[in-house]
NUROMAR-195655 format. One record per residue (C-alpha): x, y, z; residue in three letters. Coordinates in nm, 2 decimals, padded with zeros to 4 digits. Example, Ala and Ser with C-alpha at 12.3 -4.5 7.8 and 13.67 -1.06 7.14 Angstrom:
<pts>
{{01.23, -00.45, 00.78}, "Ala"}
{{01.37, -00.11, 00.71}, "Ser"}
</pts>
This chain:
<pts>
{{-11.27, 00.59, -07.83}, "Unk"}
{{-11.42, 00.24, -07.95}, "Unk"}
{{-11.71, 00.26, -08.25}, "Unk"}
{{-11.89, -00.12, -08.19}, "Unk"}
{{-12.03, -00.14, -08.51}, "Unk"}
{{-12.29, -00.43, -08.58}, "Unk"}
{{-12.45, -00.45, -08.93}, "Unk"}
{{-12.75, -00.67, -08.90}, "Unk"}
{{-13.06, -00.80, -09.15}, "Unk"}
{{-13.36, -00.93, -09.01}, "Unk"}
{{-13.18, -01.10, -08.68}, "Unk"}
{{-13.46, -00.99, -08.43}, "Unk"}
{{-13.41, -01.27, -08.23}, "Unk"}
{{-13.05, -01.21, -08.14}, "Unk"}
{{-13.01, -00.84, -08.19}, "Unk"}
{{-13.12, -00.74, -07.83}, "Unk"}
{{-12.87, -00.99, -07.66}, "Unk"}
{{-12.62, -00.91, -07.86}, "Unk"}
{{-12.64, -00.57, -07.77}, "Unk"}
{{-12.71, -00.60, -07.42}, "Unk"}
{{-12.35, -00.86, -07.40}, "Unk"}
{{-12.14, -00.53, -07.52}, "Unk"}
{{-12.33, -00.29, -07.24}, "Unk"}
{{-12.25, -00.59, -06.94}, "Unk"}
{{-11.83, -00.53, -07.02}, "Unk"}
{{-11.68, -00.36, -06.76}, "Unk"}
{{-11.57, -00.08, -06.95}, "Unk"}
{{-11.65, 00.29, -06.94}, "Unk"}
{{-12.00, 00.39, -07.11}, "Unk"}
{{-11.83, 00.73, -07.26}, "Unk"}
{{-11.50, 00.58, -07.40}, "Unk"}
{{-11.76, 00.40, -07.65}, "Unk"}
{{-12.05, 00.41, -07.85}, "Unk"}
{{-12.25, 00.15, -08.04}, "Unk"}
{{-12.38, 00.22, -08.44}, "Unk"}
{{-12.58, -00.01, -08.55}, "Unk"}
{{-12.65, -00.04, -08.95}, "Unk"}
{{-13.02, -00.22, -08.98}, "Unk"}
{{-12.99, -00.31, -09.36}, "Unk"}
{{-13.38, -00.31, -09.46}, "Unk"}
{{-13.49, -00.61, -09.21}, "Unk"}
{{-13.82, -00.70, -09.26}, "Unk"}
{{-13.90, -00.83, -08.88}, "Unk"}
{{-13.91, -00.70, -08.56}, "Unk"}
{{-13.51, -00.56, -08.53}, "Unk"}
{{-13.58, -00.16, -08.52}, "Unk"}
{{-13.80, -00.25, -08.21}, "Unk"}
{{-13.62, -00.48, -08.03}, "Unk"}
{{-13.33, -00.18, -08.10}, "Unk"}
{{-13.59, 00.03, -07.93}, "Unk"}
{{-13.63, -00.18, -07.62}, "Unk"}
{{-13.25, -00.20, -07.61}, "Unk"}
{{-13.24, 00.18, -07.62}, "Unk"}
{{-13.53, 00.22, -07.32}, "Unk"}
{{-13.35, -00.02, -07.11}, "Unk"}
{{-13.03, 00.13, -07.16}, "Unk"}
{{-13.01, 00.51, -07.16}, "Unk"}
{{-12.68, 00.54, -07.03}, "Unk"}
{{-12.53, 00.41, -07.34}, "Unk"}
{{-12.45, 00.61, -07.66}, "Unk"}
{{-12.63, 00.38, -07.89}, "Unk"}
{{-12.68, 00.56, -08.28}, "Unk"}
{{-12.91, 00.38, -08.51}, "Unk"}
{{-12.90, 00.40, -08.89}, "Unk"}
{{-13.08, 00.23, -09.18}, "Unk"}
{{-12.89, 00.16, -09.46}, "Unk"}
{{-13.11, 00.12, -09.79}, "Unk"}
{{-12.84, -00.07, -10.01}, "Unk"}
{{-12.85, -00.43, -09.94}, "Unk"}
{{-12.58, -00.61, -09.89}, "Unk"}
{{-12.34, -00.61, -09.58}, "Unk"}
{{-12.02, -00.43, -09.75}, "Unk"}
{{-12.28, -00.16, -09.77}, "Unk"}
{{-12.35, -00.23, -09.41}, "Unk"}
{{-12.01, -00.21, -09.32}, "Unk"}
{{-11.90, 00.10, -09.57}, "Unk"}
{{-12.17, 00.31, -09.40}, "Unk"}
{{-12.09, 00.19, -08.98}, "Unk"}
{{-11.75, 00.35, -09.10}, "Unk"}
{{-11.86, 00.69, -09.22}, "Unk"}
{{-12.09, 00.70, -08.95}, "Unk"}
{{-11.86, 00.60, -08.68}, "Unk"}
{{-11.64, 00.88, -08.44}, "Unk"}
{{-11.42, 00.65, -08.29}, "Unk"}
{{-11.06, 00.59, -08.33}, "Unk"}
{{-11.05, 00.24, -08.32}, "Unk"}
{{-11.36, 00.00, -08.51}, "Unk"}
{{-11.52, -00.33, -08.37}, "Unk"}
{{-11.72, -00.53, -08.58}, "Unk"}
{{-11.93, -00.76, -08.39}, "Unk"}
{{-12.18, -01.03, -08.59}, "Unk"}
{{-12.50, -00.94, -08.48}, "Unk"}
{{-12.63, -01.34, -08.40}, "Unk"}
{{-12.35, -01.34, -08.15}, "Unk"}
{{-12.28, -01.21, -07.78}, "Unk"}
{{-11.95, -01.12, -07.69}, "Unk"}
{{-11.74, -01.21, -07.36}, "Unk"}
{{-11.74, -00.96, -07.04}, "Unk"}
{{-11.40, -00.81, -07.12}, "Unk"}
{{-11.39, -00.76, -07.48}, "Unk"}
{{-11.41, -00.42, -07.49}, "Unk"}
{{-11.10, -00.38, -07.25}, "Unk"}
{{-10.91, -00.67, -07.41}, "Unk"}
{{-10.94, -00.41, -07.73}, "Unk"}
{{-10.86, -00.12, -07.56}, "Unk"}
{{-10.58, -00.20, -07.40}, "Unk"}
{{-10.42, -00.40, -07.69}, "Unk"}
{{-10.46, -00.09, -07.94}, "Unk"}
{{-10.34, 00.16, -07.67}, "Unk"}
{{-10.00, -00.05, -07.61}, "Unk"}
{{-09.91, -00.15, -07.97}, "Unk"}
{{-09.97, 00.20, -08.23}, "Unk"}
{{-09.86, 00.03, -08.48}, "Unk"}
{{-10.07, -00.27, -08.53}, "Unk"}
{{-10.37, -00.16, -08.74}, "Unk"}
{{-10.62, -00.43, -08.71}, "Unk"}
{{-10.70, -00.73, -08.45}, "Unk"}
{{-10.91, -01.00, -08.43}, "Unk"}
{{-11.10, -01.26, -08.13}, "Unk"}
{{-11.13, -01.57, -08.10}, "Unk"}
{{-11.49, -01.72, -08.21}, "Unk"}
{{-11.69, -02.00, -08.02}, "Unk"}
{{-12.02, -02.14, -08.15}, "Unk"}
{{-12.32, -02.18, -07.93}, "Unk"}
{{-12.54, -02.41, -08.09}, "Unk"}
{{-12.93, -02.43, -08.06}, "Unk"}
{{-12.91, -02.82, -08.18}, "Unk"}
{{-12.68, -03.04, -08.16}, "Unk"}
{{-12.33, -03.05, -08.37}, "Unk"}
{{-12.39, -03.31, -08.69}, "Unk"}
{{-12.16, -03.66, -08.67}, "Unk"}
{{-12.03, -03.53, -09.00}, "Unk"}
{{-11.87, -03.21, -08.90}, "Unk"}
{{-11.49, -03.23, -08.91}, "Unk"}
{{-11.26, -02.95, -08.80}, "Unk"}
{{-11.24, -02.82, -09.11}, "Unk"}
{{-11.64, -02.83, -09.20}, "Unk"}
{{-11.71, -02.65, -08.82}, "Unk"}
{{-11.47, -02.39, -08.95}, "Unk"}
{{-11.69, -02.29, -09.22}, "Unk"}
{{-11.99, -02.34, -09.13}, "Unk"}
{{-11.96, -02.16, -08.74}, "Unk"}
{{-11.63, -01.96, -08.82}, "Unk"}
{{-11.51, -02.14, -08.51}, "Unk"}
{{-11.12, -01.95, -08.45}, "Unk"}
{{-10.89, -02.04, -08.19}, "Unk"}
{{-10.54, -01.99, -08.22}, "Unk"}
{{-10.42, -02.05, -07.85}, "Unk"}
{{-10.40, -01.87, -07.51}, "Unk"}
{{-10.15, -01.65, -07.64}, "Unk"}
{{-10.17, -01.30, -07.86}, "Unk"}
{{-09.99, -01.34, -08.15}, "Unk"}
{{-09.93, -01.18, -08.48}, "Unk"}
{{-10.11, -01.36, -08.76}, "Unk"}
{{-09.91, -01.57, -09.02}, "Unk"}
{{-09.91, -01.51, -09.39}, "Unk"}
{{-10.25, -01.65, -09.52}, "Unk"}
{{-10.43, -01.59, -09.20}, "Unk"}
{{-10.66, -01.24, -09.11}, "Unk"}
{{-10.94, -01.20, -08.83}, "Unk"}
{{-11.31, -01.33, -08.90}, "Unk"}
{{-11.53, -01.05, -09.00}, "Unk"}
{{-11.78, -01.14, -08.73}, "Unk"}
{{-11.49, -01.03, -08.43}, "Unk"}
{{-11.18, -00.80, -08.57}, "Unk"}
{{-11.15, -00.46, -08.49}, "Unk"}
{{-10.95, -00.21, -08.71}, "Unk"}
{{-10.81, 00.15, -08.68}, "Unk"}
{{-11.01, 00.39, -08.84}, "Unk"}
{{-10.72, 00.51, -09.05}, "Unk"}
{{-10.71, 00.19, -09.22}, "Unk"}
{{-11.02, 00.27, -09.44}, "Unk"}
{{-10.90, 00.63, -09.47}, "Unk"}
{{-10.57, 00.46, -09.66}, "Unk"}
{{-10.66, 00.13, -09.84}, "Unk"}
{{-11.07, 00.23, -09.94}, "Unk"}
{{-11.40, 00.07, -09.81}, "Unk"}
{{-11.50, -00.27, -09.83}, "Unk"}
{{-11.60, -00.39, -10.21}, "Unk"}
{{-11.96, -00.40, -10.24}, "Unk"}
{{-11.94, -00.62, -10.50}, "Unk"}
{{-11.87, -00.88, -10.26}, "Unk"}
{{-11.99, -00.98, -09.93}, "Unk"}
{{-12.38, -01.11, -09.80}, "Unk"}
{{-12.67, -00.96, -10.00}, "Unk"}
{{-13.01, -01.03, -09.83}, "Unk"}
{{-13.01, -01.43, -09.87}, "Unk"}
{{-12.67, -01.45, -10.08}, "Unk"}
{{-12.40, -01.59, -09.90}, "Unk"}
{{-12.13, -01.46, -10.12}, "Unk"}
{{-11.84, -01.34, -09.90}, "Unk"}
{{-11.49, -01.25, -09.91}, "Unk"}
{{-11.49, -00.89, -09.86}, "Unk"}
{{-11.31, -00.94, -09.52}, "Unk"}
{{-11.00, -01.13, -09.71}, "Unk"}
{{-11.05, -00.85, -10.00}, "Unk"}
{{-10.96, -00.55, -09.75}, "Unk"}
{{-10.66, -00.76, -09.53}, "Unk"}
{{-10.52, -00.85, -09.90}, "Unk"}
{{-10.51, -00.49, -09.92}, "Unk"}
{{-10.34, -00.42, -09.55}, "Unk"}
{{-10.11, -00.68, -09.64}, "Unk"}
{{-10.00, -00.52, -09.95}, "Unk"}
{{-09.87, -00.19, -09.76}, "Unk"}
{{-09.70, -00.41, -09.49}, "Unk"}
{{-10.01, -00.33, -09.22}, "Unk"}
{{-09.98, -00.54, -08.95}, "Unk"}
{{-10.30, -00.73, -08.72}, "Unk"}
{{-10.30, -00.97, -08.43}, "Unk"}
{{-10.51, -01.30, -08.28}, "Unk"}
{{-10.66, -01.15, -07.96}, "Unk"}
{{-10.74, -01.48, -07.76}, "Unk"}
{{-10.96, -01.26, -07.46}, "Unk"}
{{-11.15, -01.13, -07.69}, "Unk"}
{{-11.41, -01.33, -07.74}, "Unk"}
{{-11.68, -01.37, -07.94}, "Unk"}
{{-11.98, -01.63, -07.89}, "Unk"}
{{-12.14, -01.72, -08.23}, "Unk"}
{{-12.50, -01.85, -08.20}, "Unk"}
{{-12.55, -02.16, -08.44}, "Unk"}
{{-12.91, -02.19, -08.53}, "Unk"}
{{-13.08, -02.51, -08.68}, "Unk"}
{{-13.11, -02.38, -09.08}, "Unk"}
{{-12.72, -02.35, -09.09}, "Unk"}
{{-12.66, -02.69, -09.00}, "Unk"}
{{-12.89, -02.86, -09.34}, "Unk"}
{{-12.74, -03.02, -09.60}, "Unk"}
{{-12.94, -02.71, -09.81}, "Unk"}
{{-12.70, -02.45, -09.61}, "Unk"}
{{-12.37, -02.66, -09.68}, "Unk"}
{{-12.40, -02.65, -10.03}, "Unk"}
{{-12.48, -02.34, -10.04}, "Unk"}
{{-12.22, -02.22, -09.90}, "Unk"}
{{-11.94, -02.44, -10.00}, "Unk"}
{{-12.06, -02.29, -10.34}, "Unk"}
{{-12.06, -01.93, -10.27}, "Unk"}
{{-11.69, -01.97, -10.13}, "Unk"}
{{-11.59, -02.05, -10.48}, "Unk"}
{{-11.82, -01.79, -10.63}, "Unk"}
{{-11.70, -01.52, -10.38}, "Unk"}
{{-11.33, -01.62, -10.49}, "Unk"}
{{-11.38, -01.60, -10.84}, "Unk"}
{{-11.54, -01.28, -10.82}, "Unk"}
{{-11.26, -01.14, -10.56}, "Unk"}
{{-10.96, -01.29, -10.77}, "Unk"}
{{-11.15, -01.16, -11.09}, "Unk"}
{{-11.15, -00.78, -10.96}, "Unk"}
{{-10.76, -00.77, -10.89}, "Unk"}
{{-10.65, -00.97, -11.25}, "Unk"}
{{-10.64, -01.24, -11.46}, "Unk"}
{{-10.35, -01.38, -11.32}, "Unk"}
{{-10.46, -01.40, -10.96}, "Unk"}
{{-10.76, -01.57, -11.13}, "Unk"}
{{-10.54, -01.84, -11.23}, "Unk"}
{{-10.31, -01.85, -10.91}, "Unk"}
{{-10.64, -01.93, -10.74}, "Unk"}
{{-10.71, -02.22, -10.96}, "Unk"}
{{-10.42, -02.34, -10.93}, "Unk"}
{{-10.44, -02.31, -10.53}, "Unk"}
{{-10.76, -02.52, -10.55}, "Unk"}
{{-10.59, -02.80, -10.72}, "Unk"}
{{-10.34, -02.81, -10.40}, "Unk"}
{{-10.67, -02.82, -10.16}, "Unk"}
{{-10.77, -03.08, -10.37}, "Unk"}
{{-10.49, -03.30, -10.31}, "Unk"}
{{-10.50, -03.22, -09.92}, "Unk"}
{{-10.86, -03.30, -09.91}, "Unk"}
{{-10.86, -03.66, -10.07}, "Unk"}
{{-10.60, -03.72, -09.83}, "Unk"}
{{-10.81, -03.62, -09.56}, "Unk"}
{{-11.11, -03.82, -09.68}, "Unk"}
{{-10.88, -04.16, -09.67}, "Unk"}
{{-10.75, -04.05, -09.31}, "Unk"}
{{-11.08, -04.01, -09.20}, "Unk"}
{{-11.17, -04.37, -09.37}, "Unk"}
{{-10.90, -04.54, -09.16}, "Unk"}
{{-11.02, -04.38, -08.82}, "Unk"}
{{-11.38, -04.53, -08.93}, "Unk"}
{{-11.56, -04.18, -09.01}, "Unk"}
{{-11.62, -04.16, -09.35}, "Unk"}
{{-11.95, -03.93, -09.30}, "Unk"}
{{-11.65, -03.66, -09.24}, "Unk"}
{{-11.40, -03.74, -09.53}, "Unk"}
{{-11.69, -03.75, -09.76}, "Unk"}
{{-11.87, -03.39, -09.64}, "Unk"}
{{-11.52, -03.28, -09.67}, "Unk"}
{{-11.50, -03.43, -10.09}, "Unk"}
{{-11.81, -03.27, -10.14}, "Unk"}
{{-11.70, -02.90, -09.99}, "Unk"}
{{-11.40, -02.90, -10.25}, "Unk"}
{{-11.64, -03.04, -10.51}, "Unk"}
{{-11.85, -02.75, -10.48}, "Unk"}
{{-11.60, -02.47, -10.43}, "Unk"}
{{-11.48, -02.58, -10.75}, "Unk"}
{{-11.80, -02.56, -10.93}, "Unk"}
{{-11.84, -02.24, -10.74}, "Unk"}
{{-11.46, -02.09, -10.88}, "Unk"}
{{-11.54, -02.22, -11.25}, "Unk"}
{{-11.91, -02.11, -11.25}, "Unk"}
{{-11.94, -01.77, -11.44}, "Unk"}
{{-12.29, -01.70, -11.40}, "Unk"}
</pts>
């Protein structure tokens, strides 16, 4: 049994095709159900969730208001309400790909003892892509993931985007629930809650995979591609890490800073390779990224 969880705040004008994506997979209406956390939106979600609902009877569809903002919240409460074996997480601004739910199924079913999995993500953008987007910038900013054709256990360092991974149930049962401390509240964009609980997988030797079929379409509107949402974010990564690295010790505190010095080295060599090709829009954005992740590390208020 799959538990599609989607977590969503004030996303009216995606929730309904995002939904409606998960009912067009080929896959068996009783061998899943969708719960669907609405974390006090303020717009027109709980009826577009109702249209969704009339449209589609057929589909075990549970609905849930969580009044504790903040998306580890979200998350901590899709789990406890969930009755499947095996949870999805899908990003409620996003539509998924026709055999998702099968490309889950199957891969759980055939390997027991993998506990967690993860899609690749594609961004669908409403404007077009900014000359100074790099890789590394469309990475952040669209949580772009593609590791290949192939399924493949994840490397050291690397975990499944929040927006598209899939865990066994038993996982929460063993490690705890997702930090509220961290992750989105309302307009925050602190994060890291994902990279909190795989830190914790990782420590009991729990294994997850790079699912290339399963898909996951991110829509990319307008707002997140300012020069307002960049900084933003880029600063709330360092925030999110000085919080996260702050909650385990001191020490990993300081293994962080030390990390950042290392990114700071491989981004200034980026910004003079991107000189020599003649795009310096792209080595700069990148300068300022690590510029503000700093700040956002070393800020403590």
């Amino acid at each position: 049994m799959l538990s599609i969880i989607i977590c969503t705040y004030n996303r009216d004008k995606y929730i309904y095709n995002c939904l409606k994506s998960i009912v067009e997979n080929k896959f068996p209406y009783k061998d899943y159900e969708i719960v669907l956390i609405n974390n006090n939106s303020t717009d027109n979600t709980e009826n577009e969730c109702k249209r969704f609902l009339s449209d589609f009877p057929q589909v075990d569809f549970r609905y849930f208001m969580e009044k504790n903002q903040g998306l580890s919240f979200a998350r901590n409460r899709g789990i406890k309400e969930a009755i499947g074996e095996i949870l999805i997480y899908v990003d409620d601004d996003a539509t998924v790909s026709k055999n998702y739910l099968q490309t889950y199924a199957d891969f759980f079913k055939q390997n027991p003892q993998v506990m967690a999995a993860g899609g690749a993500i594609f961004p669908v953008y409403e404007k077009e892509e900014p000359k100074w987007f790099s890789h590394y910038i469309k990475i952040l900013i669209t949580c772009y993931f593609y590791e290949g054709d192939r399924v493949k256990k994840m490397k050291s360092g690397q975990f499944p985007k929040g927006g598209n991974a899939a865990y066994r149930k038993i996982v929460f049962d063993t490690i705890g629930l997702f930090n509220v401390d961290l992750g989105r509240k309302g307009k925050s964009l602190i994060g890291a809650e994902e990279k909190d609980i795989f830190d914790r997988m990782l420590k009991l030797k729990m294994e997850f995979y790079y699912l290339p079929n399963a898909i996951l379409y991110h829509i990319i509107p307008p707002s997140k591609l300012t020069k307002e949402y960049f900084n933003n974010i880029t600063y709330s990564i360092g925030k999110s890490e000085r919080l996260r690295t702050l909650s385990i010790s001191k020490s990993k505190f300081r293994k962080r800073i030390f990390a950042e010095t290392i990114k700071w080295a491989a981004s200034i060599i980026l910004f003079f390779k991107y000189l020599i090709l003649f795009k310096p829009q792209k080595g700069t954005k990148l300068l300022l990224f690590r510029w503000n992740v700093t700040k956002g590390l070393l800020s403590n208020k």
